[in-house]
C-alpha positions in Angstrom: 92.8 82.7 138.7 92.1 80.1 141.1 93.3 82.3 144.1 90.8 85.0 143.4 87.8 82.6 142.7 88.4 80.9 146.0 88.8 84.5 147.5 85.6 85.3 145.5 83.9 82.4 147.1 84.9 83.1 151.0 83.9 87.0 150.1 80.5 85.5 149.5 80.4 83.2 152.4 80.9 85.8 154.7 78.7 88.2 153.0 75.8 85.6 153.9 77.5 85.2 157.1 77.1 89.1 158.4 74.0 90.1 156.4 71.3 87.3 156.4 72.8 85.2 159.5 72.6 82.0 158.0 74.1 79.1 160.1 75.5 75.2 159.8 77.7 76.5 157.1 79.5 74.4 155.2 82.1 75.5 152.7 82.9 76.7 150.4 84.0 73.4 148.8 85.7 73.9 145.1 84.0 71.4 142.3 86.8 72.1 140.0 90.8 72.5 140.9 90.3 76.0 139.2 86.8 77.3 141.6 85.3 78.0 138.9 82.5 75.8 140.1 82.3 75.7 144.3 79.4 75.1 146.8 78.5 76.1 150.0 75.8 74.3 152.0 74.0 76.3 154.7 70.7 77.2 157.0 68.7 80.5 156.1 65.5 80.7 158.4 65.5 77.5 159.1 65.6 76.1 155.5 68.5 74.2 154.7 69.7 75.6 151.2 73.2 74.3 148.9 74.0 77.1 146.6 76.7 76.3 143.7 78.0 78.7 141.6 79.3 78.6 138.3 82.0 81.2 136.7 81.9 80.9 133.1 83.9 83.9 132.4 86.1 86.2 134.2 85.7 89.8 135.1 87.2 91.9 137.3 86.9 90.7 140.5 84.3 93.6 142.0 82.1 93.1 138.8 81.8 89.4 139.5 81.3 89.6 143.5 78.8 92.4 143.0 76.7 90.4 140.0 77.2 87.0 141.8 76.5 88.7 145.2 72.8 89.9 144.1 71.9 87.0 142.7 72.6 85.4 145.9 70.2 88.0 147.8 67.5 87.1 145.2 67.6 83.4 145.8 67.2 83.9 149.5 64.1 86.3 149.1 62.4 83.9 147.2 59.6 82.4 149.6 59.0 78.5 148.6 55.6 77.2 149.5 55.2 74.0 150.9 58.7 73.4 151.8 58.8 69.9 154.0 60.8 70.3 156.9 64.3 69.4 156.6 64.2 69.9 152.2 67.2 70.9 151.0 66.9 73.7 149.0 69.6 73.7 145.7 70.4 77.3 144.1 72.9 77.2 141.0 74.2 80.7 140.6 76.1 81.7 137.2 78.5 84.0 136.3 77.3 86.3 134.1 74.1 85.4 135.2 71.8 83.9 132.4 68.6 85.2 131.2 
């Protein structure tokens, strides 16, 4: 299972990589021998964000990518107000996602 996480977690990488450009990448870095927790640290629009995701159950692989995958999208679309320059921004994503 560790094999596919990791591959999971580079799928996502360069997901952010060709569709929202993000730069100073940084990962992904596994939390846990199995990936089941990982993080990636990165620059989207000039905010520095570190997302770390969480799989707390195992799917097929294209269920998980696609669910973790959106959630991803809707962390970047969220518009923070007040951000001081140089915040780090800190996104857990789960898998399944909760609420």
């Amino acid at each position: 299972m560790a094999d596919e996480l990791s591959t999971l977690a580079l799928d996502l990488k360069n997901f952010l990589v060709k569709y929202h450009r993000i730069t100073d990448i940084h990962g992904p870095t596994p939390l846990s021998a199995d990936w089941r927790n990982w993080e990636i640290y990165f620059t989207h629009r000039g905010l520095k964000r570190h997302n770390i995701y969480h799989v707390q159950r195992q799917d097929p692989i294209a269920t998980m990518y696609q669910a973790m995958r959106a959630d991803t999208n809707g962390e970047l679309l969220v518009r923070i107000p007040n951000v001081q320059q140089n915040a780090l921004l800190e996104n857990e994503i789960y898998y399944p996602p909760h609420g």
